[in-house]
N, C-alpha and C positions, 0 to 999 in steps of 0.2 A: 510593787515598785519595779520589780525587776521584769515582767512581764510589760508596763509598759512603755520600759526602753528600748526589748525585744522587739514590738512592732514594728515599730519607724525603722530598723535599721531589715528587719522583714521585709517591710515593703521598698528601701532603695537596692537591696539584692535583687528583685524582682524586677525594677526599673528598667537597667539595661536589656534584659530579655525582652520588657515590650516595648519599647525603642527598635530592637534588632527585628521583631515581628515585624512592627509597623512600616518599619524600610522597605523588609523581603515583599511585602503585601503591596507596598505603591510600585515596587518597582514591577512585581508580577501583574498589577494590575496596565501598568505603561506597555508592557511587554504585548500583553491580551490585546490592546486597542490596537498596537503597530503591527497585530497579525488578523484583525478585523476590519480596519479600515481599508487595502486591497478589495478585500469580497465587498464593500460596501460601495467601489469606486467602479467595480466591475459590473456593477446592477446596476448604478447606472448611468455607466456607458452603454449597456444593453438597450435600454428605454430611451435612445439617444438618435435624432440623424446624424449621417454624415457633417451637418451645418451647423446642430451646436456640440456638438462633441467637439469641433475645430474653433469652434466660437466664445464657449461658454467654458466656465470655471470648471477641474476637473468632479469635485464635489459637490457642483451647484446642480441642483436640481430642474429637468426640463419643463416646455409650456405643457406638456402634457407626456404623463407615461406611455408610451409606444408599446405597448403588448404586442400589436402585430407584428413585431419583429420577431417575438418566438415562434409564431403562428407561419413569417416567412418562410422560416430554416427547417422548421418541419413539417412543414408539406413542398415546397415549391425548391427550399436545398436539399432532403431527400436524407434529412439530420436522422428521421426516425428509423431510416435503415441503416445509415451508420450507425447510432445508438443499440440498438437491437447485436449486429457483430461485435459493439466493444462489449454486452452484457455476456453475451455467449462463450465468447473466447477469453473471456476475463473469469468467467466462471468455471468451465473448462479446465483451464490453465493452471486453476488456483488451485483446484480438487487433485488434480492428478498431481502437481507438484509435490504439495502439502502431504495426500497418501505416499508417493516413493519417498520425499523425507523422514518422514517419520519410522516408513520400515527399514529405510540406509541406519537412522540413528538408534533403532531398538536392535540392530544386530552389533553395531560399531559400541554400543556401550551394556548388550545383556548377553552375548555371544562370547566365545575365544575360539578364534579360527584363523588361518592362516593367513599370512596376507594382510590380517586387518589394518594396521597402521597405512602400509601404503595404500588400499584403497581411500582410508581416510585423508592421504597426503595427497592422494590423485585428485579428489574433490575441495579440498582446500586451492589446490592450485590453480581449479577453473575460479577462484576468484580474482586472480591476476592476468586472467585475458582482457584484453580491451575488446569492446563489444566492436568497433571498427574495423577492427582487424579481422575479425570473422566475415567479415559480407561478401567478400569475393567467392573465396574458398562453400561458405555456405550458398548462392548464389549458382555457383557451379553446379554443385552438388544437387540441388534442388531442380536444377534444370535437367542433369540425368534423369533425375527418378520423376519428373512430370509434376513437382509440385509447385513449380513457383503460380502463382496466379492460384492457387489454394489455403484456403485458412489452415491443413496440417501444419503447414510448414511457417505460420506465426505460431503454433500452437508449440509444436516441436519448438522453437526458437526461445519463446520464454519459457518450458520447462528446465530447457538445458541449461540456460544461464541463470535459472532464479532457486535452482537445485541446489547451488554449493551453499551459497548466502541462506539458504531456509535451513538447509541440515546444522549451519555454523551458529545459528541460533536455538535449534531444539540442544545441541550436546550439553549445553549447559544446564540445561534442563531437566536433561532426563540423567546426569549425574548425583542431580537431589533426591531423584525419586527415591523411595525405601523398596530396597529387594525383598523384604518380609515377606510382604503380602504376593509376592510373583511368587517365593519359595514356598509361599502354604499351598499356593495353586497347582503348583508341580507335585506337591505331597499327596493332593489331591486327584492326581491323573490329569490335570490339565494340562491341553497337546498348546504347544508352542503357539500356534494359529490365533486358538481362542482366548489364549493369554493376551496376544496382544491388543485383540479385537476386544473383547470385552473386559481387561484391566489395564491395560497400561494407557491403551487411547483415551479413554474416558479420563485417567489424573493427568494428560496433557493438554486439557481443554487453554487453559489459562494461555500457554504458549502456543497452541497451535491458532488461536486469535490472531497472536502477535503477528505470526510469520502469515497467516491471511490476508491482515490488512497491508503490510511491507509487500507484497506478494501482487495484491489488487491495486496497490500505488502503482507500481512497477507498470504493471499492464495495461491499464486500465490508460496512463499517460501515457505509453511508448509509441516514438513514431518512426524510426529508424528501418524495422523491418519491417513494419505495412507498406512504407514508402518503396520501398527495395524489393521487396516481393508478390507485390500486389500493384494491379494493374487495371482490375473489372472495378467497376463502381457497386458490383455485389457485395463484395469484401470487405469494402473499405471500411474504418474505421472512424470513431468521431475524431483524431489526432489530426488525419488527413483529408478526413472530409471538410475540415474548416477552411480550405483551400479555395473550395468551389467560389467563395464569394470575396476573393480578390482574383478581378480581370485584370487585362493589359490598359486599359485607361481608366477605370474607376476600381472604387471598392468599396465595400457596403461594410462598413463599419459598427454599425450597428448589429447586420445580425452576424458577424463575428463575436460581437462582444453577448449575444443570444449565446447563440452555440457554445462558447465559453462555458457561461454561465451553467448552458446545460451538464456539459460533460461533469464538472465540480463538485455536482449533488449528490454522486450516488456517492462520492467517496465522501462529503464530509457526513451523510447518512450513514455510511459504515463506520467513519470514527466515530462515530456519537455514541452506535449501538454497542462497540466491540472496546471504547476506551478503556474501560475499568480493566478488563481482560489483558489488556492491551500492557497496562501499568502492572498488574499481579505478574505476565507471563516474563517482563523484563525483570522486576523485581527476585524474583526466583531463581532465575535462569544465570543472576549474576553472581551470584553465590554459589560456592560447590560446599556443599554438607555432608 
């Protein structure tokens, strides 16, 4: 008897929890659509002329899919060479940032050495520069040493401002790690070098995702210093190479809305690949243990 009074009030205990599910679920799933429906509007507009893009509803679909509009922008807009430098220097960019963060934040949190704080406080504080504020002075600078009109000096430009924001996401990181296994390595004659090369990098896998893909956003979209620094159509990038196809009396709107689409895949291909990683290395990183 008393067992079956226990259930019903079992199960309205339970009630509200899946009432609270069901909410978090609609609203997460509302959420999903309001951040899938852009990309949906963007495909096509791509497959779109100039005539019904300006004619036709924005999620109506056309008399016919326009493929040739990808097929314009990259051969005849000259997309595949911009694409090719945003791959390069986005890669580039990302390696060598990613390695000097990581060896700033193994000496800033496995080290004691002089100075450390204010170096740490020196790198914190390049995150209160505005990136506008630099173009002159960098601009200058670049025109003594011969590099404007050189991919260095995009390359130079996002290591140095994506330095501080990648270090200010491993510290929390790597204050979880367990020094155990660093201390048996040292017991064991491991030289500093190989410690960090072959223990410590490997159990940052999770966060060094993180700061990848934050890392490949950054670059991969920036147009500020392509624009400013760059000048040959060598260089160029796919930010500002989507330029070419608004003139002074027309604009082809359509393979903008290509181009677009192009540039968008390698990053939402990266979060696909690196998301789980992406979630562990935040997850972690936010907690000090």
């Amino acid at each position: 008897m008393i067992e079956r009074q226990a259930q019903p009030q079992i199960m309205r205990s339970k009630l509200p929890g899946r009432i609270g599910y069901g909410v978090l679920y609609a609203i997460l799933t509302i959420v999903a659509v309001i951040q899938v429906v852009p990309l949906l509007w963007l495909m096509l507009f791509s497959l779109k002329n100039n005539e019904e893009i300006f004619n036709l509803a924005p999620m109506a679909f056309p008399e016919r899919l326009r493929w040739e509009n990808y097929e314009k922008v990259w051969t005849q807009g000259h997309i595949n060479n911009y694409f090719f430098n945003s791959v390069w220097m986005t890669v580039v960019s990302v390696a060598i940032t990613v390695l000097l963060a990581s060896l700033v934040t193994f000496a800033l949190t496995r080290m004691k050495w002089k100075l450390q704080s204010f170096v740490l406080g020196l790198f914190m504080v390049g995150l209160m520069i505005p990136v506008h504020s630099t173009l002159i002075p960098l601009f200058s600078f670049f025109t003594k040493t011969h590099l404007t009109n050189h991919p260095l000096s995009i390359i130079l430009s996002y290591i140095s401002f994506n330095l501080p924001i990648t270090i200010m996401i491993m510290l929390g990181f790597y204050y979880t790690l367990p020094r155990e296994v660093e201390e048996a390595a040292v017991m064991d004659g491991c030289s500093v070098n190989r410690m960090f090369f072959s223990i410590t990098l490997p159990m940052t896998v999770s966060v060094l995702s993180t700061a990848v893909i934050i890392n490949m956003i950054y670059n991969w979209n920036e147009f500020i210093f392509v624009n400013t620094f760059i000048s040959s159509e060598k260089y160029k990038t796919l930010t500002v190479g989507v330029q070419n196809f608004i003139g002074q009396y027309t604009t082809d709107w359509g393979a903008i809305g290509a181009t677009l689409m192009i540039s968008i895949l390698p990053i939402l291909l990266a979060f696909l690949l690196l998301s789980n990683r992406i979630v562990e290395g935040i997850a972690a990183g936010s907690v000090k243990g």
